[in-house]
N, C-alpha and C positions, 0 to 999 in steps of 0.2 A: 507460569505464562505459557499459553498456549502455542502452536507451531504457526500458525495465522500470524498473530501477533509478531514473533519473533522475525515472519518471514519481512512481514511490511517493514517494521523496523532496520530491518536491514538494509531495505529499499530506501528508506528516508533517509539514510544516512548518507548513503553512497549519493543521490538527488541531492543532499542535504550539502554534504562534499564540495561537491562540482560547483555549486552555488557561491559556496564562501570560498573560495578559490577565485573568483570572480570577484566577489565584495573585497578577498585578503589584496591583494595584490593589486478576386477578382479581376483579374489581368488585361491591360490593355496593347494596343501595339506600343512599339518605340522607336523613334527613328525610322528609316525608311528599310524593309526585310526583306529579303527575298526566300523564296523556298531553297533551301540549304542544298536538296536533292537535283537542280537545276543550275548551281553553281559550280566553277572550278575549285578546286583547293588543291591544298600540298598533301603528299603522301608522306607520314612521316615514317621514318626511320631512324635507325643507332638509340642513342640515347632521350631523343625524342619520343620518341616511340616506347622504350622503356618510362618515361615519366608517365604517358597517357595511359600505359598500361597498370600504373601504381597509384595512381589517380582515380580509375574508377573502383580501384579494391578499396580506395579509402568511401567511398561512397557506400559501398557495401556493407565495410564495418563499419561504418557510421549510426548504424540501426542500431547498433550493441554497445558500444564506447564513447561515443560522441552525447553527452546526457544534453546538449542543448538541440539537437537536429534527431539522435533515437528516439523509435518509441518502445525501447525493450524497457525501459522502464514502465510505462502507462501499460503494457502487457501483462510484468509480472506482477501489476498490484492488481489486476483487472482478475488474475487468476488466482490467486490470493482469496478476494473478494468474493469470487464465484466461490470458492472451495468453505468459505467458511461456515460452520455446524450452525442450525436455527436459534439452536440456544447459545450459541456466543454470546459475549456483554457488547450490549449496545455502543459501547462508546469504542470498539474494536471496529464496526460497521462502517461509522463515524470516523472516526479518523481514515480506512483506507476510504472511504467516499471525498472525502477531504482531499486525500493527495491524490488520488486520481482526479477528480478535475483539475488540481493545478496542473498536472503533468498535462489533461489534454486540452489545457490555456496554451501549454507552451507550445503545442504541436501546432494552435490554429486551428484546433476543432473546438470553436466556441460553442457551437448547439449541446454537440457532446460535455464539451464542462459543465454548462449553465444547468445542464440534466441533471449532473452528477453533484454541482453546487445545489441545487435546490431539494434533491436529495437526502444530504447530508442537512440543510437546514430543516424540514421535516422530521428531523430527529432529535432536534432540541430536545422537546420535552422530556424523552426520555435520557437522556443524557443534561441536562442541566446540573446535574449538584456531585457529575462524574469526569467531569471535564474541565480545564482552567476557564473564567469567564473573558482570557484575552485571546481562546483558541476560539472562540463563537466570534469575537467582536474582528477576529481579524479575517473568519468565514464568511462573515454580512460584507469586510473589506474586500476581497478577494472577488467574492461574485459581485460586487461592483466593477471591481475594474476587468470584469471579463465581458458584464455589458458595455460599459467604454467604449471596449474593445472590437464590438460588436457594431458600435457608433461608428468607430472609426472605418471598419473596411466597406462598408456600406456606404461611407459618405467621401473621406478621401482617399481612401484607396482607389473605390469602384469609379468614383467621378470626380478625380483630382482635379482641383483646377490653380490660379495663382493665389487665391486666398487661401488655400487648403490651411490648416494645420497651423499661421500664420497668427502669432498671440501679440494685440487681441485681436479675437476672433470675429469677423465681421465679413458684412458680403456674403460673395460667395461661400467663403470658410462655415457658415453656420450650417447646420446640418441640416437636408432635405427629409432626409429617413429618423426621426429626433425618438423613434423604439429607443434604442439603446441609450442613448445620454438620459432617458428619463426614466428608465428602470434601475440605471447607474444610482441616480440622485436620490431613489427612496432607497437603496443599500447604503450609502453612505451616510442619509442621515440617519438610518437606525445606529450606524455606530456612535457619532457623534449626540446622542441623545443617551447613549448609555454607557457613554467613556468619561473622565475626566482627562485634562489637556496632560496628552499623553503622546508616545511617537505613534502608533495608530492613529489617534485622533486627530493630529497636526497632517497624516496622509489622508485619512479622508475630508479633513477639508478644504483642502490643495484642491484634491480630486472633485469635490463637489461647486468649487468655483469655479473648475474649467468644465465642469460638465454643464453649469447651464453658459458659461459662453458661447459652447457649442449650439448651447437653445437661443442663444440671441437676445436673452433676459439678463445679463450680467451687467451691473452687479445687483440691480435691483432685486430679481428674484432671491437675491442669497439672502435666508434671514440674518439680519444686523449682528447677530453675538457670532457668527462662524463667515463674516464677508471679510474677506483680505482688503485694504485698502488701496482703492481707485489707484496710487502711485505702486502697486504692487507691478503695473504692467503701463507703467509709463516712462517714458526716459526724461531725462531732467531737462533735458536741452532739445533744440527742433532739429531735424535732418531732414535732407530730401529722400523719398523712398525711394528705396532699388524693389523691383517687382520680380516674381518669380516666373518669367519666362519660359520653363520647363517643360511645362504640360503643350503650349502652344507651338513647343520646337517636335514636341516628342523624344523630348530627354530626359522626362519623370521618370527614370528605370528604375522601378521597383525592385530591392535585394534587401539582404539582411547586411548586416554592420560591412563596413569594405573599404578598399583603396582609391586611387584615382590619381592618375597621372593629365596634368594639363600641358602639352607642348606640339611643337610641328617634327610628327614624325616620319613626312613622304619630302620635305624639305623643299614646301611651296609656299613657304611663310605666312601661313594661317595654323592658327591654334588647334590643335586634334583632340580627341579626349578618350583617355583609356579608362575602364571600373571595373573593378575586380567585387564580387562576393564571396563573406568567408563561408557560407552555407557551401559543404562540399561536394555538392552538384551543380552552383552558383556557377555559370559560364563566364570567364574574364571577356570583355566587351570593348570595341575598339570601334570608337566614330569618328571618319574622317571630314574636316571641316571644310567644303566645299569651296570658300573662299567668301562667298557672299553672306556671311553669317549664319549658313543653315549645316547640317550635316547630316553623313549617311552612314549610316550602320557596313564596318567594310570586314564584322568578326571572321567570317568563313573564309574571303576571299584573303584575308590576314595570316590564313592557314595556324588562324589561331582554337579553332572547335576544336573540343573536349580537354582546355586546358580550364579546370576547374580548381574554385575557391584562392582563399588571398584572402590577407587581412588587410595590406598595404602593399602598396608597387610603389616603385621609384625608377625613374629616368635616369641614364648616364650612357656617353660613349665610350664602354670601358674598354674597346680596342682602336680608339684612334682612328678610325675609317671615315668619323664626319657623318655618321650616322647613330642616331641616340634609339640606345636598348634598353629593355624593360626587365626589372628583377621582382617574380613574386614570391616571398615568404611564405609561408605557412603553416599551420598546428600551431595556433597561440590560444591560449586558455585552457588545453589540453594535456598537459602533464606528459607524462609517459606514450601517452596513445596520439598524442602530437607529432609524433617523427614520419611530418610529411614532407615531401621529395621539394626543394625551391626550384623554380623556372626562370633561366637566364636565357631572356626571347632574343636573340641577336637580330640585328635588324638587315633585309639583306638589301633594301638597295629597291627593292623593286616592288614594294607595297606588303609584305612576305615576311614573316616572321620564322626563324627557326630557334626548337628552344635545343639549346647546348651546355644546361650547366650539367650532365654528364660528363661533356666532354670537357668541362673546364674546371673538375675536379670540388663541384660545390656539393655535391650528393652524398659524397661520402660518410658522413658524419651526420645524418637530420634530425634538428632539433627544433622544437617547439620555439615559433618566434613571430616579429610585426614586426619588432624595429631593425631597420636598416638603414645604410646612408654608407656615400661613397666621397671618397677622398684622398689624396694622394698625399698622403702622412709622411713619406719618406722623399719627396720631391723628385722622382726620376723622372717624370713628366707622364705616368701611366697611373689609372685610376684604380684602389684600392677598396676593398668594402670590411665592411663591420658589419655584423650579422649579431645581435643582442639577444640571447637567449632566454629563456624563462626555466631559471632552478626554482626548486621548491625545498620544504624540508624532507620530502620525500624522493625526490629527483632531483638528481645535481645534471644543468643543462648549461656547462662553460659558454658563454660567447665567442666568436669566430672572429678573425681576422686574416682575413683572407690578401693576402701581396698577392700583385699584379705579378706573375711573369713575363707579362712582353710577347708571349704566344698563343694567346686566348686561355691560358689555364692560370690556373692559382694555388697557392698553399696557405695552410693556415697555420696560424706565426704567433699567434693571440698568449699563448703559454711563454715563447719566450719573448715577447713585448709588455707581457705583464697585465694583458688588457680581458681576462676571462669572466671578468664583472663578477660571477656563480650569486648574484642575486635574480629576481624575477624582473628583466630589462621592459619597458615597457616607451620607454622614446629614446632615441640615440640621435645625435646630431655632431657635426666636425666646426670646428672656426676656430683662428688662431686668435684666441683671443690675450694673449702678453704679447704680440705683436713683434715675433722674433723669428717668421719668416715658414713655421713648420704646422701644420693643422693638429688642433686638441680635441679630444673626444669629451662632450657630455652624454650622462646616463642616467636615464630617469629609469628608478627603480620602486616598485611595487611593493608595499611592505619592506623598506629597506633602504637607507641612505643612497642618497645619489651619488654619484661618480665624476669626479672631474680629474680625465685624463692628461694630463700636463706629457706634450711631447718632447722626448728628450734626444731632438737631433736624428731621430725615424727610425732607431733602432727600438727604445725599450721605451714603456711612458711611468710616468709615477702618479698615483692619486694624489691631489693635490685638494679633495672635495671639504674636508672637515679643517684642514689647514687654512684656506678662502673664506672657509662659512657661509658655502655654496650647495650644501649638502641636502638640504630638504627643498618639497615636504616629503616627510617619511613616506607619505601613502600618495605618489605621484606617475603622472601618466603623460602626457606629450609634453614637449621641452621643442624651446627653438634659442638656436644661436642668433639676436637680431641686434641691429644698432637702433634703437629705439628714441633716442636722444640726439643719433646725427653727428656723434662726437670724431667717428672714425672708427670708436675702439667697440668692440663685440661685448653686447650684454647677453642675459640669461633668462629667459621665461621659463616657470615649472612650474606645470598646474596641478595641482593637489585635488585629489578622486576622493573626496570625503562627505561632502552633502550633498544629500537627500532633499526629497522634497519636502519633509517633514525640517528640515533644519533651515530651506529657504522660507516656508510658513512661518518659521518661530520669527526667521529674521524680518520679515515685512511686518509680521505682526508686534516687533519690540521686546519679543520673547526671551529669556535666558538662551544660547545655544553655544555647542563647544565643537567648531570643527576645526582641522587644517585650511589654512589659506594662501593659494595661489602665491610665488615667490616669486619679484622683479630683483634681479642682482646688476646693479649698472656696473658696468666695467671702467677701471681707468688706464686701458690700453697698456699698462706696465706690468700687467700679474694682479693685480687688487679685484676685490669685487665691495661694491656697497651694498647692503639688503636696504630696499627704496621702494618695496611692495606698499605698504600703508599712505605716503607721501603722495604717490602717485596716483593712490586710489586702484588699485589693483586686485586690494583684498576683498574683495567682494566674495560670496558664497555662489557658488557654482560647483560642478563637476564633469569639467573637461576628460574627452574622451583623444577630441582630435584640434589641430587647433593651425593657424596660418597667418602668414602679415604678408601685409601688402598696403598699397597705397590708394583708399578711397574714393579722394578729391583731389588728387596728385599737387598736394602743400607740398609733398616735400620729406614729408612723417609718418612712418611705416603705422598701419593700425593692426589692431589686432582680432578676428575672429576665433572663436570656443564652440567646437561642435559637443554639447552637451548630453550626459544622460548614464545613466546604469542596466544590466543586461534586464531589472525588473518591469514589468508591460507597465505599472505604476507610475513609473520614471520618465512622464512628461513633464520637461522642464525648457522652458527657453533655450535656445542657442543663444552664446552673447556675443554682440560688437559693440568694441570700447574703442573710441576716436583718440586720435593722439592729437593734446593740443599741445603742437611746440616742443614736445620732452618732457614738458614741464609736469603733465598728469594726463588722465584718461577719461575723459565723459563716455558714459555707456548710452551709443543711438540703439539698441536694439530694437525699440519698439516705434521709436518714430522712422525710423530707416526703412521696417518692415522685414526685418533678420530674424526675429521671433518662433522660430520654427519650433514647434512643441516635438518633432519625432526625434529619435535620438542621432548627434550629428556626430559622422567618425570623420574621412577624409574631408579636407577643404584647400582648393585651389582659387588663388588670384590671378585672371590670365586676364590678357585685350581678345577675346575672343572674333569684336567682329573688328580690331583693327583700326580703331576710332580715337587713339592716345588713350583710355581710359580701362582701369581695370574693371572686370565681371568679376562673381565669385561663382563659384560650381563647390556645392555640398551634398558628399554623400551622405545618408540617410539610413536607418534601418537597426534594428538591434540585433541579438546573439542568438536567441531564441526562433525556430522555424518559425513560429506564427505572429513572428513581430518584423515581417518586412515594410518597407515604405518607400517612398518616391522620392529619388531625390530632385533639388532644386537648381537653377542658376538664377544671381538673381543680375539685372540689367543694370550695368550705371546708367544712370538720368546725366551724367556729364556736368561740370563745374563750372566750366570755360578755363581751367588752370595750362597752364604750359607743361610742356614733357618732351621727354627723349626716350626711345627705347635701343638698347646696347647688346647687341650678338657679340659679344667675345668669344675669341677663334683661338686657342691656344697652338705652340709649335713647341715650342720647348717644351712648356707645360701640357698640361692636358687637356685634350683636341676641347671636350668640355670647358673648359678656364675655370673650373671649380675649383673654389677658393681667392681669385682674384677680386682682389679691390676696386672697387670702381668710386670714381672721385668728381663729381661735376660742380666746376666754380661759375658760378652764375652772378650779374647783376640783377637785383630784384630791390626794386623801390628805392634805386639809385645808390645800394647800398652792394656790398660783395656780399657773396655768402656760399657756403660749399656744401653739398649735397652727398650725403655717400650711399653704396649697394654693395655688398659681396654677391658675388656670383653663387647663386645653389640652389633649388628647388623649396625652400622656404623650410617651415619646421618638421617637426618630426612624423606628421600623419597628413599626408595628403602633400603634391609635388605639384609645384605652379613651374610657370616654364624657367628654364635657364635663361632666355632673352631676359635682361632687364628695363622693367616699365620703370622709368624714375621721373616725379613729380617734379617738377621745376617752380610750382606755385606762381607766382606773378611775375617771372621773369623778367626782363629786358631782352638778354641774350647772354650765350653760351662762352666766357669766357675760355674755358679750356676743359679739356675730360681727362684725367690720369687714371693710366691703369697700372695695379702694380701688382706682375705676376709671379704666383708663387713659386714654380720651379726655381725663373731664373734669379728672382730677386730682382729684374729692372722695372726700370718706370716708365715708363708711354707715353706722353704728352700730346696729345690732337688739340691742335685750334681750327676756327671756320670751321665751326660743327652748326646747322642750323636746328633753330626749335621745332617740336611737333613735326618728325622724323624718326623713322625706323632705321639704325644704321649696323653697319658691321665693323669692325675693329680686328685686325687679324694681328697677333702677337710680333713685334718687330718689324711693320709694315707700316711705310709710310701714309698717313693719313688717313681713309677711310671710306668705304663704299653705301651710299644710301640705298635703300632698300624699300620698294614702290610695293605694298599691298593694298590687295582690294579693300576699301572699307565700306563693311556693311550696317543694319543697324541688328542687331540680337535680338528673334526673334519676330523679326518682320517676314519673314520667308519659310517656309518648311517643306 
């Protein structure tokens, strides 16, 4: 074997690596900008100022380490390439021709791959009877989905609008520029004409039916032996559309895979919204919600410029001041070259962020991570974090647990509370769910049973996950603590990262297919869990990245959205939303609601954005790979006419937050009682809706009584004379309650 040879190979592996690592476990404005150079800002210093400085080194090495944002890869094949002798064997040519256009799909230099793809195709003949025949059929795939690819930034990247990317695809969403979806469609059917039904052959005819949706000919154009059937992208039951409002606010903020925090962080009781990108020059982004449903880009004046990348952020007041601050993670899917610095933005009061997890002892130790979530495990009334690591079997990266000191700093306790996971964490969530007064941790882990931490009185926890039979799926990714059923007692959502799109083909088409599926474990408030994922209709094929509840049509009954999708540019699959009818089970509106988003969906927040009793959703958008960024959405409630309260819990003993607090609303509705319940928290494990609680009241009468039962102290609250469709405030040991007057706009009428 020649040195050529050896060297590429060596290259594919390391590429090759990074990839399964991932599987194992044209720009517009936005918002309203100012020139950055004509603004105020903060001057940082201490340990600020040391993150910014570690921050842009990680950009640096990012060239070289980082295999989904470098191009030291697509360099060293490129030189490779150049270097090899005229007599080398053709299928050496070939193959590095090969991996260098994928590598520059991944970059986003599509002309460049399509080059280098058609290239390497030009070489068949010589390489035909030297080569596997599923290394050709998956290069005819390949330069398919690079012209796609090629459809897509031309059509909704360049000129996003509310149909964009929206399955099915109609309106607007069809493609103006149809080059690309129709160069797509002759590479796809070459494979599909020389494959039998095979996992290639099932993706490209995924791909060849969303390629001519994008042509406006679906399904008609598909020939009949490769057309998915009509109910492939329909939902069983009617919904009123929510619209994607995004483009018309100027909040389609184009990034790669990321966070998003939704809450009022200048404390004028309008919904703000923060987004983080994990691309590690990706600026975290902070728009302030002007009050009339529009908002204004306030990143600079936030004195938040040059704090880059974030997989996920999360809200909490973790010093008690009555002001909620922001924690970004990051180095998730990165191993060893992961150990970037987290930002703990303390919020100061005056529009101003400064980041202090220096000074609050979070730096010490950086490990590769997404999940976090904050909670006061040991009930002193100050809020605690958990920080979920990603080990490998080549890197061991314990999880953190970080105790509150009481003086803005922390330690981590994770070793002797017994909580170091040393699997690959990939969602973390807190709820007491045996209902004995002290917060439990679940952990969704990555190739790797899940974790259920059973708190034992806030010293030490014990795994409790395989004892419950709460421990899958093995290969799982966002998890949320929710009461789903309205019983009072905390259930478990854990979505399982297993199919493809080739495995949603097999399923719509009736096909054999064997993957993991999505697990509902209802709780019975006493330490029990039920597995009630199939009953409910839950098991559906999907693969959830990010995921969120919230309240729709404000019945009464948390629903559920799935931001969908894998790090492959292949990997257009619907985002899903599944309606909760009653507890009872789940219809999926995805496509009649207009939730159908084909780009890959990470963060998703449930908030009242413009203030109108009703939740909006705000989904971040975008994959792992540089040249797979996308826009993200909000989409509009169309409104039900349902009843509602929304609940600011103020804690005193507990935590200025109330997170972890019970909330309990007995209502008369259709002359009957009935009680309604919300714990207090930012929702599930990828993506932070506000701590305010929106709760559905469905066809009310009136507000019999609200109980809250907080978890420091253990008491219970009782407010009567609470009126409906009303914003109010609840302050812990305060008699009765302060109504709370915000502007209501409509989303997206203004910009």
């Amino acid at each position: 074997m020649n040195r050529a040879v050896i060297a590429i190979l060596c290259i594919a592996v390391s590429a090759a690596c990074a990839v399964a690592l991932w599987q194992m476990f044209s720009e517009r404005p936005r918002g309203v900008r100012r020139d950055p150079s004509s603004m105020p800002g903060l001057v940082p210093h201490g340990g600020a100022k040391q993150i910014l400085e570690q921050l842009k080194q990680v950009i640096v090495s990012a060239q070289t380490d980082n295999p989904y944002i470098g191009d030291a890869w697509a360099k060293r094949i490129e030189q490779t390439l150049e270097a090899l002798p005229a007599d080398a064997p053709a299928k050496d040519r070939f193959a590095m021709l090969y991996r260098l256009a994928k590598h520059e799909l991944q970059l986003g230099r599509i002309a460049t791959s399509i080059e280098h793809f058609t290239a390497a195709d030009e070489m068949i003949p010589a390489v035909r009877h030297s080569v596997p025949d599923d290394m050709i059929h998956y290069l005819h795939f390949d330069t398919g989905v690079a012209y796609m690819r090629m459809g897509e930034l031309a059509n909704c990247c360049a000129s996003n609008n509310a149909d964009s990317c929206i399955v099915p695809i109609a309106g607007g969403g069809v493609h103006g520029d149809q080059v690309g979806s129709r160069a797509a469609i002759g590479y796809f059917t070459r494979v599909l004409e020389a494959t039998p039904v095979n996992q290639v052959h099932l993706q490209a005819l995924w791909m060849l039916n969303l390629a001519h949706m994008t042509l406006g000919d679906w399904p008609e154009g598909v020939a009949q032996a490769w057309r998915l059937p009509t109910t492939t992208f329909t939902s069983p039951v009617d919904f009123p559309r929510f619209v994607n409002v995004a483009p018309e606010m100027g909040l389609d903020i184009q990034t790669l895979a990321g966070g998003a925090i939704a809450d009022d962080f200048d404390g004028d009781g309008n919904i703000d919204l923060v987004v983080s990108d994990s691309n590690p020059s990706g600026q975290l982004r902070y728009f302030r919600n002007r009050g009339d449903a529009s908002f204004e880009e306030r990143t600079h004046e936030a004195g938040l410029t040059g704090l880059y990348g974030g997989d996920s952020i999360v809200q909490a007041d973790y010093d008690n001041d009555g002001r909620l601050d922001i924690l970004v993670p990051r180095g998730a899917w990165l191993v060893d070259v992961g150990r970037h610095p987290m930002s703990l933005l303390h919020n100061n009061g005056d529009g101003t962020f400064t980041d202090l997890a220096v000074e609050a002892g979070l730096t010490k130790n950086p490990l590769p991570s997404q999940a976090v979530a904050w909670a006061d495990y040991d009930n002193d009334g100050w809020l605690d974090l958990y920080v979920g690591n990603e080990t490998t079997p080549g890197f061991r990266a314990p999880s953190q647990l970080f105790h509150n000191n009481h003086d803005g700093t922390f330690t981590d306790l994770a070793v002797a509370a017994g909580v170091t996971n040393d699997r690959f964490s990939k969602g973390v969530v807190w709820g007491d769910y045996d209902n004995d007064g002290d917060a439990d941790l679940y952990i969704s882990n990555m190739r790797g049973e899940n974790r259920l931490y059973r708190n034992d009185r806030g010293r030490t926890f014990t795994d409790v996950a395989t004892e419950l039979a709460v421990s899958l799926p093995f290969t799982s990714y966002p998890c949320a603590f929710w009461d789903y059923d309205n019983d009072g007692a905390l259930d478990i959502f854990s979505g399982a990262y297993t199919a493809g799109v080739a495995e949603l083909a097999s399923f719509h088409l009736g096909l054999p297919h064997q993957i993991e599926r999505n697990r509902l474990y209802r709780g019975d408030g006493r330490g029990g869990f039920a597995d009630v994922t199939a009953q409910t209709g839950m098991d559906l094929p999907c693969t959830p990245m990010g995921c969120n509840f919230g309240d729709l049509d404000n019945d009464g009954w948390l629903d559920l959205y799935l931001g969908t999708g894998t790090p492959e540019f292949f990997s257009l699959m619907p985002n899903v939303m599944l309606r909760n009818e009653r507890g009872a089970r789940f219809s999926d509106v995805t496509f009649s609601g207009g939730f159908g988003h084909l780009q890959k969906g990470h963060s998703i927040c449930f908030a009242d954005f413009d203030n109108d009793g009703d939740q909006d959703i705000f989904s971040q958008l975008g994959g792992f790979y540089l040249g797979d960024k996308a826009n993200s959405a909000i989409y509009r409630n169309p409104g039900f006419g349902n009843r509602w309260i929304a609940v600011t819990a103020v804690g005193t003993t507990c935590n200025r937050s109330a997170i972890g607090t019970r909330i309990r609303v007995d209502v008369i509705e259709d002359g009957k009682p009935r009680s309604i319940y919300k714990h207090v928290n930012g929702g599930a494990s990828y993506g932070a809706s506000p701590l305010r609680q929106c709760i559905g009241l469905g066809r009310a009468e009136r507000i019999e009584r609200i109980e809250l039962s907080w978890p420091a102290s253990g008491e219970r609250q009782v407010i009567g004379g609470v009126p409906m469709d009303r914003s109010i405030r609840i302050v812990e040991g305060s008699d009765g309650f302060t109504t709370l007057d915000h502007p209501v706009g409509r989303l997206g009428s203004k910009h």
